[in-house]
Rosetta silent file (secondary structure, phi, psi, omega in degrees, C-alpha in Angstrom):
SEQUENCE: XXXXXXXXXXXXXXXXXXXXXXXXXXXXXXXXXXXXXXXXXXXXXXXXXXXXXXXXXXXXXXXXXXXXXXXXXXXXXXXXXXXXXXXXXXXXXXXXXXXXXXXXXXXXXXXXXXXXXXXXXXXXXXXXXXXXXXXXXXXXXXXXXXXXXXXXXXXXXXXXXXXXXXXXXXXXXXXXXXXXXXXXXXXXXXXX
SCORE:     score description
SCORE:     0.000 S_00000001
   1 L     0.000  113.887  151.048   14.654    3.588    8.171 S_00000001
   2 L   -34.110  109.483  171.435   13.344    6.700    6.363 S_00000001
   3 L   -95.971  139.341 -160.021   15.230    9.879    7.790 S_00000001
   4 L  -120.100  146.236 -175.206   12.296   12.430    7.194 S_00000001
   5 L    37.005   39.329  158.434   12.921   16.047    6.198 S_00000001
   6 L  -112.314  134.407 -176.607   16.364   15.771    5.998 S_00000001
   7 L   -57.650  103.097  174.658   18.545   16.956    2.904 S_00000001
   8 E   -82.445  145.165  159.055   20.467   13.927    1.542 S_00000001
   9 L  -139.041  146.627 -158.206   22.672   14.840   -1.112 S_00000001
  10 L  -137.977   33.975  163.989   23.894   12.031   -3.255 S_00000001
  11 L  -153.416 -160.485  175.113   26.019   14.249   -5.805 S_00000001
  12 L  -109.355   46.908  174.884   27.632   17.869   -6.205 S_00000001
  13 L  -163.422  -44.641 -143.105   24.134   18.144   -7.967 S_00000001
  14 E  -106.146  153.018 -156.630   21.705   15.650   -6.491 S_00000001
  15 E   173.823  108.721  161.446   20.103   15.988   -3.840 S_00000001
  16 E  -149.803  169.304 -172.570   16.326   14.835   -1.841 S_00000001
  17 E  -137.907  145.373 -172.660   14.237   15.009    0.962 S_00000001
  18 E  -120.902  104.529 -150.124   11.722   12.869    2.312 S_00000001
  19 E  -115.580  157.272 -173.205    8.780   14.153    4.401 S_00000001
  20 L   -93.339  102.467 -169.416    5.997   12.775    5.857 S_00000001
  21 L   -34.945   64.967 -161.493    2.501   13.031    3.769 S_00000001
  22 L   -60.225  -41.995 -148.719    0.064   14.150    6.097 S_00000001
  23 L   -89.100  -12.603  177.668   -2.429   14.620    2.891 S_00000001
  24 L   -83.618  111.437 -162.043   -2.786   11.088    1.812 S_00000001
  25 L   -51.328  174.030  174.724   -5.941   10.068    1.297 S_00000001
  26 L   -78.712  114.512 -155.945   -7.481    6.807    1.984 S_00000001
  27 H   -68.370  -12.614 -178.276   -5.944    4.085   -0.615 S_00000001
  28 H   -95.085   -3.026  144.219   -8.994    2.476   -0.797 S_00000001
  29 H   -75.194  -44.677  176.366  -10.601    5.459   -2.293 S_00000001
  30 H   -57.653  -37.447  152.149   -7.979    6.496   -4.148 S_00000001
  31 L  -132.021 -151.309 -157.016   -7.200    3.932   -5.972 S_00000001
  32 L   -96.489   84.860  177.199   -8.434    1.190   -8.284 S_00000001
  33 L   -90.736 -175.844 -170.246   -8.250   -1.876   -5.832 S_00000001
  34 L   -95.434  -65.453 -154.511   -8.924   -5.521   -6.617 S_00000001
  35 L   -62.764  177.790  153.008  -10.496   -7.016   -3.422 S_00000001
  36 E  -108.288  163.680 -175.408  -13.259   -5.577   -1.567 S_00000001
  37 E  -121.576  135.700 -168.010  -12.311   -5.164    1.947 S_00000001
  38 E  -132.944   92.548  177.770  -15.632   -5.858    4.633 S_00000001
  39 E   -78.839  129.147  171.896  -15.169   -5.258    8.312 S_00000001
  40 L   -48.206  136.621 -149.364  -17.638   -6.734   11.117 S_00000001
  41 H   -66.552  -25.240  173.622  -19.979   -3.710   11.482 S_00000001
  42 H   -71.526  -18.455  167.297  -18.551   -2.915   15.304 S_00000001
  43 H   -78.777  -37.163  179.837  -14.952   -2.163   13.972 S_00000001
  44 H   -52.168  -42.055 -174.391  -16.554   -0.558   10.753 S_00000001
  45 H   -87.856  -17.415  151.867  -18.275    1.628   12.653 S_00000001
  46 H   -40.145  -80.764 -156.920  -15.300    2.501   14.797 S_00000001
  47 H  -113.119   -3.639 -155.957  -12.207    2.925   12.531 S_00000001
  48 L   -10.064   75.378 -154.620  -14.005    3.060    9.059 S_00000001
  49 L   -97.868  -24.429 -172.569  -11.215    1.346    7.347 S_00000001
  50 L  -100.793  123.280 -177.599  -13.310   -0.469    5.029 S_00000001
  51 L   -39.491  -42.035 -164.390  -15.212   -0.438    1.744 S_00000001
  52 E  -154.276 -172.999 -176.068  -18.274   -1.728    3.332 S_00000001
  53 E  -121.515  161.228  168.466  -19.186   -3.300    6.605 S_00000001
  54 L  -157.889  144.843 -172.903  -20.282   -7.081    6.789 S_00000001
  55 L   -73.154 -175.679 -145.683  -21.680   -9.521    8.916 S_00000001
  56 L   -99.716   17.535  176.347  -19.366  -12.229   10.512 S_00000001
  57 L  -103.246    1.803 -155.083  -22.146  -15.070    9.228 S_00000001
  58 L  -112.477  -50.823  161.283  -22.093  -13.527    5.539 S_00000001
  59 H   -40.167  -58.369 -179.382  -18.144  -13.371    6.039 S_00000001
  60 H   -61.620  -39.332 -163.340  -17.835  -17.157    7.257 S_00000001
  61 H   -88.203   -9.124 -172.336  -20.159  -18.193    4.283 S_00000001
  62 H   -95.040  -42.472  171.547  -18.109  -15.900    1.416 S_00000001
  63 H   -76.124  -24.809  152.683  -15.117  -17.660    3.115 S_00000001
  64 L   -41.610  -38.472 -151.779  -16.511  -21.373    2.932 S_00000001
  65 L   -95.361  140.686 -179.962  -17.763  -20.763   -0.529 S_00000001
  66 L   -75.442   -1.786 -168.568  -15.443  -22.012   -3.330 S_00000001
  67 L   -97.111   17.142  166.690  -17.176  -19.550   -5.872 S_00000001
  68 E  -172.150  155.890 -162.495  -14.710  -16.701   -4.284 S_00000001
  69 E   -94.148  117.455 -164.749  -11.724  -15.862   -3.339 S_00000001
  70 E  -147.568  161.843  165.429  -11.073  -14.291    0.118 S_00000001
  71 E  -125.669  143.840  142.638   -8.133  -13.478    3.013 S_00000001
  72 E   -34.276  123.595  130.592   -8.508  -12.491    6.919 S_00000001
  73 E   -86.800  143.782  160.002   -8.174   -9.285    7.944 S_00000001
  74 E  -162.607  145.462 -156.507   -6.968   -8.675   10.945 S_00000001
  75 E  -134.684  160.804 -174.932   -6.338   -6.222   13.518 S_00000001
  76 L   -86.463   65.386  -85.914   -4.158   -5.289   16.233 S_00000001
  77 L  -147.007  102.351 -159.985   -5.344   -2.558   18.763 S_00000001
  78 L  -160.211   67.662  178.261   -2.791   -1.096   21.351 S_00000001
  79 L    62.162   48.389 -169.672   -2.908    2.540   21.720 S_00000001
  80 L   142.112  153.212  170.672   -2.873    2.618   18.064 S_00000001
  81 L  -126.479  152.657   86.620   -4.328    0.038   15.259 S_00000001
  82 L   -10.264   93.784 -171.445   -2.776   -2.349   12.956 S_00000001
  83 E  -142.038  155.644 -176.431   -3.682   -4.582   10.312 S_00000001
  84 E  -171.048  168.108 -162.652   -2.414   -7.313    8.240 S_00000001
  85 L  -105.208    3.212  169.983   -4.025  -10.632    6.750 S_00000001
  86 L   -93.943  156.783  165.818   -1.629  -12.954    9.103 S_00000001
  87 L   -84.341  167.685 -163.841   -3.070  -13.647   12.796 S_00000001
  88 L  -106.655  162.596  171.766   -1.223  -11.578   15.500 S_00000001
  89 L  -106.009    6.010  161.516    0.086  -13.418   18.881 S_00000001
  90 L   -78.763  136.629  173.062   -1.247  -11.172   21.522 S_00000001
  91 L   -81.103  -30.178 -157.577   -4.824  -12.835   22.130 S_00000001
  92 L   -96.771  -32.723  162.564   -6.006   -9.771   24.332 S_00000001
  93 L  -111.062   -0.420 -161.395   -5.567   -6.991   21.775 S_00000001
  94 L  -145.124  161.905 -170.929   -5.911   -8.220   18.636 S_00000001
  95 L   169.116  169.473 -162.925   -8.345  -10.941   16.582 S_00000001
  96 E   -67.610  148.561  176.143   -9.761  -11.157   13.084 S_00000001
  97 E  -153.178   25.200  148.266  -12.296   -8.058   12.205 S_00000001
  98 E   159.307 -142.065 -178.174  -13.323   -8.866    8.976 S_00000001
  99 E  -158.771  140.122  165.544  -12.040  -10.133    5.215 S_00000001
 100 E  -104.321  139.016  179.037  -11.071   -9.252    1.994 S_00000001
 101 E  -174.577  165.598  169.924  -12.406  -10.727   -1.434 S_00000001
 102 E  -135.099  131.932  162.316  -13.585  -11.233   -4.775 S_00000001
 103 E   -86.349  172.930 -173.375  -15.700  -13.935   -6.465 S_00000001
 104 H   -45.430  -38.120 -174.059  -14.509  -15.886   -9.283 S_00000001
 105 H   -53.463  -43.254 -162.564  -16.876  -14.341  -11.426 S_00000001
 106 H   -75.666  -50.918  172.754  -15.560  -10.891  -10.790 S_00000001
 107 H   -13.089  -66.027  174.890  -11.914  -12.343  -11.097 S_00000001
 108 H   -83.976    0.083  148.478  -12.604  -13.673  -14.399 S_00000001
 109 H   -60.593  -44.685 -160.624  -14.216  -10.656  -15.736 S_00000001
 110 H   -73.764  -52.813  174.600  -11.231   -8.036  -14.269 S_00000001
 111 L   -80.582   -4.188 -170.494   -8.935  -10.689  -16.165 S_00000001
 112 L    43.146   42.092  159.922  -10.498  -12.244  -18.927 S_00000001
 113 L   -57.454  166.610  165.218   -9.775  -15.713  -17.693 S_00000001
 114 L   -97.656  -76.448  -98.007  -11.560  -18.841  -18.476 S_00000001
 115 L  -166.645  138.953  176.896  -10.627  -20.472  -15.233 S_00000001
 116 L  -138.183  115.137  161.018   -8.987  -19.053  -12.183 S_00000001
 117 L   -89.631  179.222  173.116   -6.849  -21.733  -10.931 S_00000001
 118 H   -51.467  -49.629 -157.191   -5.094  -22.713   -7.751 S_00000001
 119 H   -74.117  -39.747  159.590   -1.679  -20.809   -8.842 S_00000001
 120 H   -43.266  -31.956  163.640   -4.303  -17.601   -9.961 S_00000001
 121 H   -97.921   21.537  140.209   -5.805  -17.419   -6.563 S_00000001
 122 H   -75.105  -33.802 -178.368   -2.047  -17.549   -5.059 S_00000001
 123 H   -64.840  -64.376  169.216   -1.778  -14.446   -7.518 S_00000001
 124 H   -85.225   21.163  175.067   -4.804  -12.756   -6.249 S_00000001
 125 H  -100.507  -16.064  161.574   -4.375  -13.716   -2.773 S_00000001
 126 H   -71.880  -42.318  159.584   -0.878  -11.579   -3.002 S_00000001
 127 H   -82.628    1.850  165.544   -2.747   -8.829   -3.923 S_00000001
 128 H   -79.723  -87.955  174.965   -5.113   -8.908   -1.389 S_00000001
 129 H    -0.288  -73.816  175.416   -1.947   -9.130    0.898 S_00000001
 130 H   -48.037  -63.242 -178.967   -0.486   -5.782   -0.950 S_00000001
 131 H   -55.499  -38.598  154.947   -3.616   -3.996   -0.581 S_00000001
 132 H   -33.622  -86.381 -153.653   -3.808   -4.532    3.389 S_00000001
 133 H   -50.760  -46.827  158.126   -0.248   -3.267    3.731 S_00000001
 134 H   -28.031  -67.756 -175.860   -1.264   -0.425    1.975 S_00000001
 135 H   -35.699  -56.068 -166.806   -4.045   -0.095    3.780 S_00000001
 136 H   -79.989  -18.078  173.648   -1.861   -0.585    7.059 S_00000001
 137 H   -68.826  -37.669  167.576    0.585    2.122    5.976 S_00000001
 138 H   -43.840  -73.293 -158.760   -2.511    4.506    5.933 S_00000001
 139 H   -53.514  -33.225  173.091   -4.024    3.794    9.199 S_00000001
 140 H   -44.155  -38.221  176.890   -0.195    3.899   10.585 S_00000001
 141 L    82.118   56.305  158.058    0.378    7.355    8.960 S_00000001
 142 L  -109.424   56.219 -172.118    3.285    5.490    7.457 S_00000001
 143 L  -105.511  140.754  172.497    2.792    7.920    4.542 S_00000001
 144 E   177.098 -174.488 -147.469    5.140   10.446    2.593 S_00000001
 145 E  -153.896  152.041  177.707    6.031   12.227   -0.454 S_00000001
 146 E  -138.179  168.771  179.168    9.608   13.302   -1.504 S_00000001
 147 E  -126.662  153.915  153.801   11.263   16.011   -3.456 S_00000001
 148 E  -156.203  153.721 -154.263   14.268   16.124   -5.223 S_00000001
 149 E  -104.054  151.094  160.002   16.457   18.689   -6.080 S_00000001
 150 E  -132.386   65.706  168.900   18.999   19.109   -9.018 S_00000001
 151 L     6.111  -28.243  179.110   20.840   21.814   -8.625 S_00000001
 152 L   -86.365   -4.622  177.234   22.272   22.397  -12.530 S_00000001
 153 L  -123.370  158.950 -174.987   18.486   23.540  -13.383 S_00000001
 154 L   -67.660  144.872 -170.859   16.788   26.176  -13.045 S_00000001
 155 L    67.801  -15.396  170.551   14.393   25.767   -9.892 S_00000001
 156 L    73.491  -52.451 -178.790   16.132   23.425   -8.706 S_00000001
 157 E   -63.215  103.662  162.667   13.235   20.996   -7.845 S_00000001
 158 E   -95.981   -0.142  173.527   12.753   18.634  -10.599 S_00000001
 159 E  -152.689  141.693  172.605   10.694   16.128   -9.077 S_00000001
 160 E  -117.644  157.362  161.307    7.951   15.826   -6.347 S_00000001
 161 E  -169.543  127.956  171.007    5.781   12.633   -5.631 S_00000001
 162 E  -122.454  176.301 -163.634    3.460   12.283   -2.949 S_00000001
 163 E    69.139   62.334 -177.739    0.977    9.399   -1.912 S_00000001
 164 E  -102.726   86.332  162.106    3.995    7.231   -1.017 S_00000001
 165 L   -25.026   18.961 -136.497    2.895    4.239    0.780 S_00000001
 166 L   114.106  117.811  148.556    5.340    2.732    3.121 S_00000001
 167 H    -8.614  -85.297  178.399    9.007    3.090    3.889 S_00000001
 168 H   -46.964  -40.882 -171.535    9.895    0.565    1.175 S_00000001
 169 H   -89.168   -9.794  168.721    7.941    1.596   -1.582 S_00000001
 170 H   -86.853  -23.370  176.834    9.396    5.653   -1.114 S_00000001
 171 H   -83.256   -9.060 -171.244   12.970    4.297   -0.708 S_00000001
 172 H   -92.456  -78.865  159.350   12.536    2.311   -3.967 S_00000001
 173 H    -1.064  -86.335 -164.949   11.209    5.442   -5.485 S_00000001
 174 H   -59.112  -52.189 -172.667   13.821    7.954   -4.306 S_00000001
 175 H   -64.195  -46.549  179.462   16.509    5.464   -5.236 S_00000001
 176 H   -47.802  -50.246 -160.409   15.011    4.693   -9.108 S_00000001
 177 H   -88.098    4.405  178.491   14.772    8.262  -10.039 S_00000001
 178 H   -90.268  -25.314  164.767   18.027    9.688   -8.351 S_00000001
 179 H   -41.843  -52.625 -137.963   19.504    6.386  -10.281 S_00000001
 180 H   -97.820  -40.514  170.259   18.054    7.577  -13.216 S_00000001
 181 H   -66.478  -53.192 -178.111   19.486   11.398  -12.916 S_00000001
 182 H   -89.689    8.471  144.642   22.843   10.166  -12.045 S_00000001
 183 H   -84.467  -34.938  169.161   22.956    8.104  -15.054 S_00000001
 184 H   -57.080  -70.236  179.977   21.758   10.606  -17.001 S_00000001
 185 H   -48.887  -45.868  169.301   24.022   13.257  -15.705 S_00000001
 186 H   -77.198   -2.399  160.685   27.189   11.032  -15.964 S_00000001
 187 H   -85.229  -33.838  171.983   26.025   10.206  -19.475 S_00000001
 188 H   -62.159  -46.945  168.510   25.823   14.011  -20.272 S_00000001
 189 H   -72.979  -30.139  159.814   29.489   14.578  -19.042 S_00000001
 190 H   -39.391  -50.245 -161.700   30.944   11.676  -21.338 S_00000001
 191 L   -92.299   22.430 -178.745   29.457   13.304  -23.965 S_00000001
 192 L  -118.836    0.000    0.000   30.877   16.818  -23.343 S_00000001
């Protein structure tokens, strides 16, 4: 569990804090995703969560067709939204609202494949997977950015990063580069 705005310190030097990112934009603008993501036009027009909106006969026929590659979306709605490419087990709030995909075509353009085989669309069906959870860390506000402080330099701060996506991917973060300082820094006193 991310303790937010609190000072950790994890030397006589070291030191960060992790706050929550109020400021982060919407990942599917921001960055360079693979799939497209297409919501049935009554959620789209709701939550606007989605690259584009699409109907659920154009959806059923992109998922049927072997010329592309696609996942569920789907989402849960309780005081709050949800979303994830597994079905959910309440029946009463929650139910498929749309898909994510690529055809083959684009696949084997973005990769410069010949072929996209069965274990390649296990490959891009994991990154359809990553980009939801992204996705769902947005709508969640499960967003933040962290500083960290080193205390032997001037200013103290040496590193900021915001657009942090998820609990896991900021604790991963925070841990590489204070790893990375307190190897440095115990490589700096050996050598003094």
């Amino acid at each position: 569990m991310v303790h937010t705005d609190k000072l950790v310190r994890v030397s006589s030097s070291i030191a960060y804090v992790i706050s929550h990112d109020d400021g982060c934009g919407n990942p599917r603008n921001e960055f360079s995703n693979l799939g497209h993501v297409a919501i049935y036009p009554r959620v789209h027009s709701k939550y606007r969560i989605a690259d584009k909106p699409i109907e659920f006969e154009k959806a059923s026929s992109i998922e049927a067709s072997s010329n592309y590659v696609s996942l569920p979306i789907y989402m849960y709605s309780h005081s709050g939204i949800t979303i994830r490419t597994t079905p959910y087990s309440c029946p009463w709030d929650s139910g498929k609202v749309g898909i994510i995909y690529l055809s083959k075509k684009e696949i084997r353009d973005q990769y410069g494949w010949k072929s996209v085989t069965a274990e390649r669309v296990k490959t891009i069906q994991q990154v359809f997977v990553n980009e939801i959870q992204v996705l769902d860390h947005y709508i969640t506000g499960e967003t933040y950015m962290f500083r960290i402080y080193n205390d032997s330099r001037i200013g103290s701060m040496t590193d900021l990063e915001v657009m942090n996506y998820g609990e896991e991917h900021v604790l991963s973060e925070v841990n590489d580069r204070v790893g990375f300082m307190l190897y440095s820094e115990s490589n700096a006193l050996a050598t003094v």
